[in-house]
N, C-alpha and C positions, 0 to 999 in steps of 0.2 A: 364634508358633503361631497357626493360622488357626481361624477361629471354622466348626464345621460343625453342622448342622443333622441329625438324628438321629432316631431313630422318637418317642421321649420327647416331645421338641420338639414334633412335631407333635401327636403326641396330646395333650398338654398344651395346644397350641394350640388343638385341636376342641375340647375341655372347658369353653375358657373364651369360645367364641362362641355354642354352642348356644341358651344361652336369647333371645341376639340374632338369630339365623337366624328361630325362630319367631316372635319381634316383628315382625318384618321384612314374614313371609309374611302374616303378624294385618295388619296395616300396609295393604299392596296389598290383600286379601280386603277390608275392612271400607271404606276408600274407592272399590275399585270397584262396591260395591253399593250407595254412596250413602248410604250409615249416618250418613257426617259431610261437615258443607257442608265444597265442594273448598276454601274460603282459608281452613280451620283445617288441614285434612289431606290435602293432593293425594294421589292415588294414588302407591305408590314410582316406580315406571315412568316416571312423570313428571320426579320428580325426579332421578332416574339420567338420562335426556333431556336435563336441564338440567343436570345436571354434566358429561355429557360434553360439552355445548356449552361451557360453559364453560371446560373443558380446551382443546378447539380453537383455540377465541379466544387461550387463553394466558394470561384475563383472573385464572382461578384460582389458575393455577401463578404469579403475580406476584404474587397477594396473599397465594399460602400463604408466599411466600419473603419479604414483609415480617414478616408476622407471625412465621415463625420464627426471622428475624434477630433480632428486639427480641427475642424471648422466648429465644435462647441466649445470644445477648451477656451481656445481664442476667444468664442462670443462673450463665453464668461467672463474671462480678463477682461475682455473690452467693455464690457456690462457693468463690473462692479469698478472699473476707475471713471466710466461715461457717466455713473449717478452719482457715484462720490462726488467727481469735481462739477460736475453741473449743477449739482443742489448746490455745493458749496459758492459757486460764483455769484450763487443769486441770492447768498447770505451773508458774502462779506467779502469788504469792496476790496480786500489787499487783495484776495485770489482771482476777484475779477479783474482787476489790474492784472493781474500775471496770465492769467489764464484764456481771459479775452480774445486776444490780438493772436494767440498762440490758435486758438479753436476758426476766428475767420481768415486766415492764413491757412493752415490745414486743411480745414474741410472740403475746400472746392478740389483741391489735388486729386486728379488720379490714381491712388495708391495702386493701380496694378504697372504702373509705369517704373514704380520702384522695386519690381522684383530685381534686377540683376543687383541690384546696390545689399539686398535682404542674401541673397547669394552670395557676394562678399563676404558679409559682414558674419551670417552664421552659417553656412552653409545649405544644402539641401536638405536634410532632415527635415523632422517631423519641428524642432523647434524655430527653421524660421518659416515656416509655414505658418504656426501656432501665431509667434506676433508678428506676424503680417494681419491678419484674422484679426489680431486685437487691435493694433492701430485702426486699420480701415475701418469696423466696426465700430471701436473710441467715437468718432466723431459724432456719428446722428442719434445714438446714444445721450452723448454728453449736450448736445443744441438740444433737442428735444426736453431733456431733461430740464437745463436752463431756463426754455422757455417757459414750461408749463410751470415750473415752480416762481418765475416771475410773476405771472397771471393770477398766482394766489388771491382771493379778495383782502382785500385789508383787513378787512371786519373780523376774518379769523384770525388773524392773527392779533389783532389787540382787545378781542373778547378772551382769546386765551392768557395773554399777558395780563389783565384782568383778574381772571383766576388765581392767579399766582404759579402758571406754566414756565418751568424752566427752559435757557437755551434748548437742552436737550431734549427735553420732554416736547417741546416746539415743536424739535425737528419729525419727532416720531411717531407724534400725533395729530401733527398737524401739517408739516410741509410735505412730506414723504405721501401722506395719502392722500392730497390732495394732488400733490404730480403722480398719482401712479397712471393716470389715464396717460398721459404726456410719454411717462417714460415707455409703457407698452407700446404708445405708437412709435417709439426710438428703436424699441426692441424689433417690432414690426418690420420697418426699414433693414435693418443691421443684419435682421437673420438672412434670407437671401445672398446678399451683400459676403454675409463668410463663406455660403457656399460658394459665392462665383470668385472671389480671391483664393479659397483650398482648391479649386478644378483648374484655373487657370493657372496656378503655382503648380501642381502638379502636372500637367501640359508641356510646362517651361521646364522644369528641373529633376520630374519625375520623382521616384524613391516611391512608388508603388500608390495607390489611389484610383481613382474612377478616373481623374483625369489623364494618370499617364496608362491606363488600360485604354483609353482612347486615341488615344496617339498610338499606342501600340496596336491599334485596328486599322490607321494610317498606312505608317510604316509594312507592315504586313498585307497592305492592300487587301484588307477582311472589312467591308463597310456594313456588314450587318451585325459586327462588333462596334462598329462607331454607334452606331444608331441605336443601339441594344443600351450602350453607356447613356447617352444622349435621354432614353427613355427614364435609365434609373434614376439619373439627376433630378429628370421632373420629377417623378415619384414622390422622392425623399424629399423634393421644395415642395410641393402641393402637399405632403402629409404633416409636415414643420409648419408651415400657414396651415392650413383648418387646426391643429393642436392650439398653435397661440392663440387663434382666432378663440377658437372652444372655449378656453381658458379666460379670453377676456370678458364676453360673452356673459361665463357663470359666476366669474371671482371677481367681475367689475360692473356689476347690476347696478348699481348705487348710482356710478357714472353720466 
């Protein structure tokens, strides 16, 4: 079934940009009157200028496409071991022994505090980027998951066993879709969450990305190259949320 777009959609779209259209316009007004020196706040016009040059060169589109290779790869790993062991915990009590104490230890941590130790450990390339992305994202992933598959009603579960529903036919027909609402909102959480670990990693350690082409607008004192990256970040998180969103939306009606 194909995903369409609908007047809902849209309006729901205008709703949630509004108060950014008028930052926007506040933005351009208040730098072209000179209210604020241009290297704290170029006028937008500037920086739209610079992103489309940007775009041109190609220099953009290669760094938005490192940066969201580290940060989906990652989500992925983080995704398929956050549902693995989350369902699992909430099915059998050895992994929740083990797995428990590990997940509320973990999760409150600020994983962006652990880059220099991820810089040890694998360097700056693209792979300790990658699992950094996947730990950080692991966690709300994996509670969510937990959770929702806790909350199961009982009733399905021992109408199925009833049946004569195997463990695993259990899991697949019945635990699994009944956390998918849970886990999408894990996924919800987490995607964000790898962009802001792949930009800030790359900030820190560079090896090419949105985030050290931003730093590199720093350092070269070009702030309408900051601002230009600054813009594509949101971009690509505001188009990542409405996708998932879309997605839950049409593939989770039932919900």
């Amino acid at each position: 079934m194909g995903v369409n777009f609908d007047k809902d959609d849209f309006m729901q779209f205008t709703k949630s940009i509004y108060s950014l259209v008028i930052v926007l316009i506040l933005w351009e007004v208040l730098a072209q009157m000179g209210l604020v020196y241009y290297y704290h706040l170029p006028p937008l016009s500037d920086v739209l200028i610079e992103f489309l040059e940007l775009m041109m060169t190609g220099e953009l589109i290669y760094h938005s496409y490192l940066t969201l290779r580290r940060a989906l790869i990652g989500l992925v790993i983080g995704a398929i071991f956050g549902i693995t062991i989350g369902i699992l915990i909430s099915r059998n009590s050895v992994v929740e022994w083990f797995f428990d104490p590990i997940i509320k230890i973990g999760y409150p941590i600020p994983i962006i505090a652990l880059i220099p130790v991820f810089m040890l450990w694998f360097g700056i390339g693209d792979t300790s980027k990658i699992i950094m992305v996947a730990i950080g994202t692991f966690w709300p992933i994996a509670v969510n998951a937990r959770n929702s598959a806790k909350q199961i009603d009982k009733n399905y579960i021992w109408s199925a066993r009833m049946m004569g529903t195997t463990d695993r036919q259990l899991l697949w027909r019945v635990v699994l879709p009944a956390a998918s609402p849970g886990i999408v909102t894990g996924l919800q959480i987490a995607l964000p969450l790898s962009l802001i670990i792949t930009f800030v990693f790359e900030m820190v350690a560079g090896g090419g990305g949105l985030g050290a082409l931003e730093i590199d607008g720093v350092r070269t004192f070009n702030p309408t190259q900051v601002y230009a990256i600054i813009i594509a970040i949101m971009i690509i998180g505001m188009a990542l949320d409405r996708l998932l969103r879309i997605g839950r939306k049409h593939y989770l009606q039932w919900s």
